[in-house]
C-alpha positions as CSV (number, residue, x, y, z in Angstrom):
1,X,0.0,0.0,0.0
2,X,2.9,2.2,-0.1
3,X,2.6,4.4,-3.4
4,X,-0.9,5.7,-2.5
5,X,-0.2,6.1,1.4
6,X,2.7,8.0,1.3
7,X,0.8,10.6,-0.8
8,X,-2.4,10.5,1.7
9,X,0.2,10.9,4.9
10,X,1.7,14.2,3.0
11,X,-2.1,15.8,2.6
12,X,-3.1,14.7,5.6
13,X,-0.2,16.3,7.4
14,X,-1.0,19.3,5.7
15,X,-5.1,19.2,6.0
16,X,-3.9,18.7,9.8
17,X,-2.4,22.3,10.1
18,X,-5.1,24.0,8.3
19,X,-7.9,22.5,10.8
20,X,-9.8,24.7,12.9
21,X,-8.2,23.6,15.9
22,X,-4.8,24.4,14.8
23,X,-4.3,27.1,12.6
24,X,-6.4,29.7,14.5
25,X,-3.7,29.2,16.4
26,X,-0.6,29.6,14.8
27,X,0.2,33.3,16.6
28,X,-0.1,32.3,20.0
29,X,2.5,29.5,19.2
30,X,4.9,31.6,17.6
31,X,4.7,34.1,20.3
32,X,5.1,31.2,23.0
33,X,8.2,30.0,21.0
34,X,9.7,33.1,20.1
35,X,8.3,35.2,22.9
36,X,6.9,37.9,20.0
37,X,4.1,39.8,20.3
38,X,0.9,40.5,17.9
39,X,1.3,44.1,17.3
40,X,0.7,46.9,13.8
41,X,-0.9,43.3,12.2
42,X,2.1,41.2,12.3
43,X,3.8,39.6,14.5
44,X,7.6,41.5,16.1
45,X,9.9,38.8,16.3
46,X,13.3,38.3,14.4
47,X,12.5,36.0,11.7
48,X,15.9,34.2,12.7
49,X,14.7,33.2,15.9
50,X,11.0,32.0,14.2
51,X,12.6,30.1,12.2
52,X,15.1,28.6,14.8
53,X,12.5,27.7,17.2
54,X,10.1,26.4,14.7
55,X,12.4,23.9,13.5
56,X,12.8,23.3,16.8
57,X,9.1,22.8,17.7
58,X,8.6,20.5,14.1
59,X,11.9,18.4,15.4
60,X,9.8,17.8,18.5
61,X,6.0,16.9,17.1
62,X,8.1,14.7,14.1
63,X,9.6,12.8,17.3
64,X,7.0,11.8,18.9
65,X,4.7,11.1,15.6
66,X,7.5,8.8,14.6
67,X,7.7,6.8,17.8
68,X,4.1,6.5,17.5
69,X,4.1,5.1,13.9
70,X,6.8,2.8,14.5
71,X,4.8,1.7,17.5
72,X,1.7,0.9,15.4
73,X,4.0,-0.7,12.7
74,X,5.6,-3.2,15.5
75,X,1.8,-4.1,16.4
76,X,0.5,-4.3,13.4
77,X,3.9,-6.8,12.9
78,X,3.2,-8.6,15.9
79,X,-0.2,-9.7,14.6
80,X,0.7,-10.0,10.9
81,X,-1.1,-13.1,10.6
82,X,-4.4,-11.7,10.8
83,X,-2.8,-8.5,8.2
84,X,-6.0,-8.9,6.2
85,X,-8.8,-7.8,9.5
86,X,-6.4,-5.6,10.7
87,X,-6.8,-3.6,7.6
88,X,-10.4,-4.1,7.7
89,X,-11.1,-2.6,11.0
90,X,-8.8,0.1,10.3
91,X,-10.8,1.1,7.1
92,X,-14.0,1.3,9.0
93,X,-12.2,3.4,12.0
94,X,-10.6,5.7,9.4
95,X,-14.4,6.2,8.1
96,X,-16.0,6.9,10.8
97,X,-13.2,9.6,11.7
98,X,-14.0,11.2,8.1
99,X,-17.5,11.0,9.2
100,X,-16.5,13.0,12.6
101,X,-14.8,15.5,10.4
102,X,-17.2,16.3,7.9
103,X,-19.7,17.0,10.8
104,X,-21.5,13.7,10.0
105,X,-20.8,11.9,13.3
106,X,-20.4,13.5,16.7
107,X,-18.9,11.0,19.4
108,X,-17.7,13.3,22.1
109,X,-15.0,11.6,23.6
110,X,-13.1,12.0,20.0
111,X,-13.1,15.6,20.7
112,X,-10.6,15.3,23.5
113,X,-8.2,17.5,23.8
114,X,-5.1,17.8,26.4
115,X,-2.5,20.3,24.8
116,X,-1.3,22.6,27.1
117,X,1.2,25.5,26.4
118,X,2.8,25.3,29.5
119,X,6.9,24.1,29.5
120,X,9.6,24.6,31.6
121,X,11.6,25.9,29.2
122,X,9.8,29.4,27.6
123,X,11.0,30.8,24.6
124,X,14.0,28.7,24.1
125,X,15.0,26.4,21.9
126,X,14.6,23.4,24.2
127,X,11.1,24.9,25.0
128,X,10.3,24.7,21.2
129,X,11.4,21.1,21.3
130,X,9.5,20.4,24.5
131,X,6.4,22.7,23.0
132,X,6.2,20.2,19.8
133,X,6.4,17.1,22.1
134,X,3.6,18.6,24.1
135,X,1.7,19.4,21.0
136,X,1.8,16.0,19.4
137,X,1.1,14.1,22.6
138,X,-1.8,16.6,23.7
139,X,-3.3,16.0,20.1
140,X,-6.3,17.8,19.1
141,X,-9.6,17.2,18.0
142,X,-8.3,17.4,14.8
143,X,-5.4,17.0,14.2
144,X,-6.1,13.4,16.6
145,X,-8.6,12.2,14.0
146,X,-6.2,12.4,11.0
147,X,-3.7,11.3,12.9
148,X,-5.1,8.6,14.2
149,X,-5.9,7.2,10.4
150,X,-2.6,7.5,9.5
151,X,-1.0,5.8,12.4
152,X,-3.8,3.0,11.0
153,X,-2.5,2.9,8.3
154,X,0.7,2.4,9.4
155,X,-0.3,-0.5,11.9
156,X,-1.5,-2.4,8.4
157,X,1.7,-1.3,6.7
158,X,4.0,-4.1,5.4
159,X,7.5,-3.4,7.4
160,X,8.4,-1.2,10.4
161,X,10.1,0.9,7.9
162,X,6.8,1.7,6.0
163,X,5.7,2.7,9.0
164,X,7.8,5.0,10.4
165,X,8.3,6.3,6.8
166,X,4.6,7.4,6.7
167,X,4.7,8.7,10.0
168,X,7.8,11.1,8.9
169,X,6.1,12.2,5.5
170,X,3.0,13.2,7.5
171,X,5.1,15.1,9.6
172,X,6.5,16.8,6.5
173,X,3.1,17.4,5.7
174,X,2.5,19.8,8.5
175,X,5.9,21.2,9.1
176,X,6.0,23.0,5.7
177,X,3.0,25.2,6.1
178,X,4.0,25.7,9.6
179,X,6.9,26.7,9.0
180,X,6.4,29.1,6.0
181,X,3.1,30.6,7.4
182,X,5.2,31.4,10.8
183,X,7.7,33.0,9.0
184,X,5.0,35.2,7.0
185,X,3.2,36.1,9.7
186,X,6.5,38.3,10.4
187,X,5.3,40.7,8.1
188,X,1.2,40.4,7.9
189,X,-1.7,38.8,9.3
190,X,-3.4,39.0,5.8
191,X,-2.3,35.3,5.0
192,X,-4.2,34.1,8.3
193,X,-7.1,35.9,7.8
194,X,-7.9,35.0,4.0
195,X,-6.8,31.4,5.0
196,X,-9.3,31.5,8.5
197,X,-12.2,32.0,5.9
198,X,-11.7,28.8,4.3
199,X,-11.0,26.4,7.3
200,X,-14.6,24.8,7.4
201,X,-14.2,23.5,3.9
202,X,-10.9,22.5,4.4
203,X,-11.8,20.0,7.3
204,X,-14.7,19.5,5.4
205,X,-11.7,17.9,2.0
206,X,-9.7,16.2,5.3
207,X,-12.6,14.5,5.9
208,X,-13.6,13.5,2.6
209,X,-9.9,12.4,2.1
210,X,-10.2,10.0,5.3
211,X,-13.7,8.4,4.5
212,X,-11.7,7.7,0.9
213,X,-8.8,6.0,2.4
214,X,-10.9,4.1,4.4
215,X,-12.9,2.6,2.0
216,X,-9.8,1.9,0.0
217,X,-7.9,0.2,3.4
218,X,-11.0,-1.9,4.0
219,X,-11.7,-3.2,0.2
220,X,-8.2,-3.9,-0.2
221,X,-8.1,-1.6,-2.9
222,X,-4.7,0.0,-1.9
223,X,-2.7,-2.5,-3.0
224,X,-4.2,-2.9,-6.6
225,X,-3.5,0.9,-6.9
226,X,-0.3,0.5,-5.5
227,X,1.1,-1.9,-7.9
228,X,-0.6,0.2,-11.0
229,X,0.8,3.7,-9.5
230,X,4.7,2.4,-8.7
231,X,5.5,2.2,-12.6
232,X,5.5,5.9,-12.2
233,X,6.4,6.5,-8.1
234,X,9.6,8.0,-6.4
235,X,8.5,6.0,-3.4
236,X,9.1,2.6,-4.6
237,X,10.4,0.3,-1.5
């Protein structure tokens, strides 16, 4: 399943940062890691130290996601015997998590969310690391869904590589937009506001994106597009 997960992992890293419950947001993390303010609609900070301390953040949220997938992958490993209903019950979770994000399904206790700002370390560069650990472990309502699909995904991947491979391309996936809308935000809000305007319909394509790869996981339907799409993939393992 390789070819065509690598590519969902990537958007879904990306769909991840533009969710409601994260990019709002983006300021008050770059003032918590930088220890900027919001001020004449941008945000004072060197863009030296943004972009120091938000490679440090990404390096600490990329940790953590990749323990998790290799985690999943060494489960999924473990029991790779029963591969075939593994994959089966991880397409029909992965739905119902598109359904959640779409607005279709409501089951409160996916809405959980335990990120916190606070670290011992405050505008440093160990406190960016320790921010992004906090960020991936906390989760978010969003961010947790899509997540949680992909680290599916990688619990019916083939090889603990695969795994940890999706794990660090989803990461990718939401680093890059972090990173470059930090760095803009430097010199205008603008970005963030035309970009708040679209967020609904945004989690409204994450969601869409998950039902589809669930529906793909659980037919078995990967694989066959897989082995069509590799004559023509970079990601060929």
């Amino acid at each position: 399943m390789m070819e065509v997960s690598i590519w969902f992992a990537l958007a879904a890293g990306a769909l991840s940062f533009f969710s409601p419950c994260v990019f709002p947001l983006l300021p008050a993390y770059v003032s918590h890691l930088t220890g900027g303010q919001a001020r004449d609609g941008h945000m004072k900070v060197e863009r030296s130290v943004v972009l120091l301390r938000s490679f440090g953040f990404i390096a600490g949220f990329s940790l953590i996601f990749i323990l998790m997938g290799a985690s999943a992958s060494f489960l999924g490993e473990m029991f790779s015997e029963y591969r075939i209903y593994i994959e089966q019950i991880a397409g029909i979770l992965i739905i119902v998590f598109g359904l959640q994000m779409m607005g279709w399904l409501s089951f409160s206790f996916l809405l959980k969310d335990t990120r916190s700002f606070e670290t011992k370390k405050k505008g440093t560069a160990l406190g960016s690391v320790l921010l992004g650990m906090a960020f991936a472990s906390g989760w978010s309502p969003c961010v947790g869904l899509t997540l949680s699909s992909i680290l599916l995904l990688a619990s019916a991947s083939s090889t603990l590589t695969q795994g940890v491979v999706l794990l660090i391309v989803y990461s990718i996936g939401l680093a890059v937009p972090f990173l470059l809308i930090s760095l803009m935000i430097t010199k205008t809000f603008t970005v963030m506001n035309t970009i708040n305007r679209i967020l609904p319909r945004l989690s409204k394509v994450n969601g869409a994106l998950m039902i589809l790869l669930g529906f793909l996981v659980f037919s078995g339907k990967m694989q066959q597009i897989s082995s069509y799409l590799s004559v023509f993939s970079f990601f060929s393992t």
